[in-house]
Wavefront OBJ file of the C-alpha trace (Angstrom):
o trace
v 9.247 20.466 -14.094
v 8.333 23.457 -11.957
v 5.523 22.273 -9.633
v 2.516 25.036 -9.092
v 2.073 27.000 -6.051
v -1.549 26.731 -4.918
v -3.422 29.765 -4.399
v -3.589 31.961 -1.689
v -6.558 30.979 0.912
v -8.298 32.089 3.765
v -9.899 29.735 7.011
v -13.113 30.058 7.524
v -14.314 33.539 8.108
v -17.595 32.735 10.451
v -15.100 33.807 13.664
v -14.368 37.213 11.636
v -18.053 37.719 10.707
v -19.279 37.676 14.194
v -16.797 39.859 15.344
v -17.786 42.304 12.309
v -21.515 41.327 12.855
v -20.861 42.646 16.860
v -18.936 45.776 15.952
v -22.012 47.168 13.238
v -23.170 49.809 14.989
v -19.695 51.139 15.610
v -18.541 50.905 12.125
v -22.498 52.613 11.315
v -21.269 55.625 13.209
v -17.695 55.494 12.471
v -15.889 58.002 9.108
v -15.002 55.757 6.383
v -11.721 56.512 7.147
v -12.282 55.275 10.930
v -14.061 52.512 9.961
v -11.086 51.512 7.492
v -8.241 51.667 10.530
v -10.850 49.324 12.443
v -11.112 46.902 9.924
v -8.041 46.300 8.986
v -7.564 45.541 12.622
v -9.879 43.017 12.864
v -9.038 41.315 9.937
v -5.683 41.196 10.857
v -6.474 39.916 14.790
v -8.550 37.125 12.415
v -6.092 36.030 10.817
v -3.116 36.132 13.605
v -5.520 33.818 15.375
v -6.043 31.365 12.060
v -2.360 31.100 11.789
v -2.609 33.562 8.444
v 0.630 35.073 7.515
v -0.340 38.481 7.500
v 2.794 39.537 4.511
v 0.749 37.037 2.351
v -2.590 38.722 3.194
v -1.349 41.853 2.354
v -0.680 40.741 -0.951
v -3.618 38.562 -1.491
v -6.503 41.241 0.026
v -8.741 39.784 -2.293
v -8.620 36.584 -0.741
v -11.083 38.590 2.717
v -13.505 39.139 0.167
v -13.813 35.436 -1.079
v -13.794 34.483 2.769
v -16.777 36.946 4.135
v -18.324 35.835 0.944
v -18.592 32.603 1.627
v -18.985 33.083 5.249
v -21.693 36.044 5.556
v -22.337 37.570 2.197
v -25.030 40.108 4.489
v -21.907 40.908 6.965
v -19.574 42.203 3.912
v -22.819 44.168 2.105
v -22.992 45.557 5.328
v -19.665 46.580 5.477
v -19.327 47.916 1.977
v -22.019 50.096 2.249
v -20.686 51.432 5.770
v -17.503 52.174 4.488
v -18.271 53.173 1.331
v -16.187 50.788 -0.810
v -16.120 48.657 -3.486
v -14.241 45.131 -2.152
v -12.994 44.824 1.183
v -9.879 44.585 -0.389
v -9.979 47.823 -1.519
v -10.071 49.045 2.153
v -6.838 46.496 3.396
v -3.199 47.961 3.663
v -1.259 46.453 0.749
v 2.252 45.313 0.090
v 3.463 46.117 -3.381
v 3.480 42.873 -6.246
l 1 2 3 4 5 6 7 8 9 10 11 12 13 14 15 16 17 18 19 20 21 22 23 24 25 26 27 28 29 30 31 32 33 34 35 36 37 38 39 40 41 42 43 44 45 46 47 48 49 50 51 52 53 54 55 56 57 58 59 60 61 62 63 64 65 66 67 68 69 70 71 72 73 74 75 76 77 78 79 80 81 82 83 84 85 86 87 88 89 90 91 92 93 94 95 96 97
């Protein structure tokens, strides 16, 4: 019987939401395009420091969402409407399915 591989999951995201939080006048000032490269830095120092394999992040960009979500719903807003985007995810370098 094939056993079920529990879904992807992130660590707490307050860490990440600070750091975010600290950097809001940058990413205020920043091109979307900017502001993208700089994210996806910081997400991925995050999660090097959380032990997060960054291949399965890359396929799982979702999962930041549901993190800063849960973490600092204001911080993500924030960062949606700065970078002009949809879902964080949206914004993360991807690896294909």
């Amino acid at each position: 019987m094939p056993t079920e591989t529990p879904a992807f999951q992130l660590p707490d995201a307050s860490a990440l939401c600070t750091n975010l939080e600290e950097r809001a006048q940058e990413f205020r000032t920043y091109t979307p395009t900017i502001g993208k490269v700089t994210l996806n830095g910081l997400v991925a120092n995050w999660a090097t420091s959380q032990g997060v394999d960054l291949l399965e992040l890359a396929r799982n960009r979702d999962a930041v969402d549901v993190a800063l979500e849960n973490a600092c719903p204001e911080v993500r807003a924030s960062m949606l409407s700065y970078l002009d985007i949809d879902s964080i995810g949206s914004a993360m370098i991807s690896l294909p399915g």
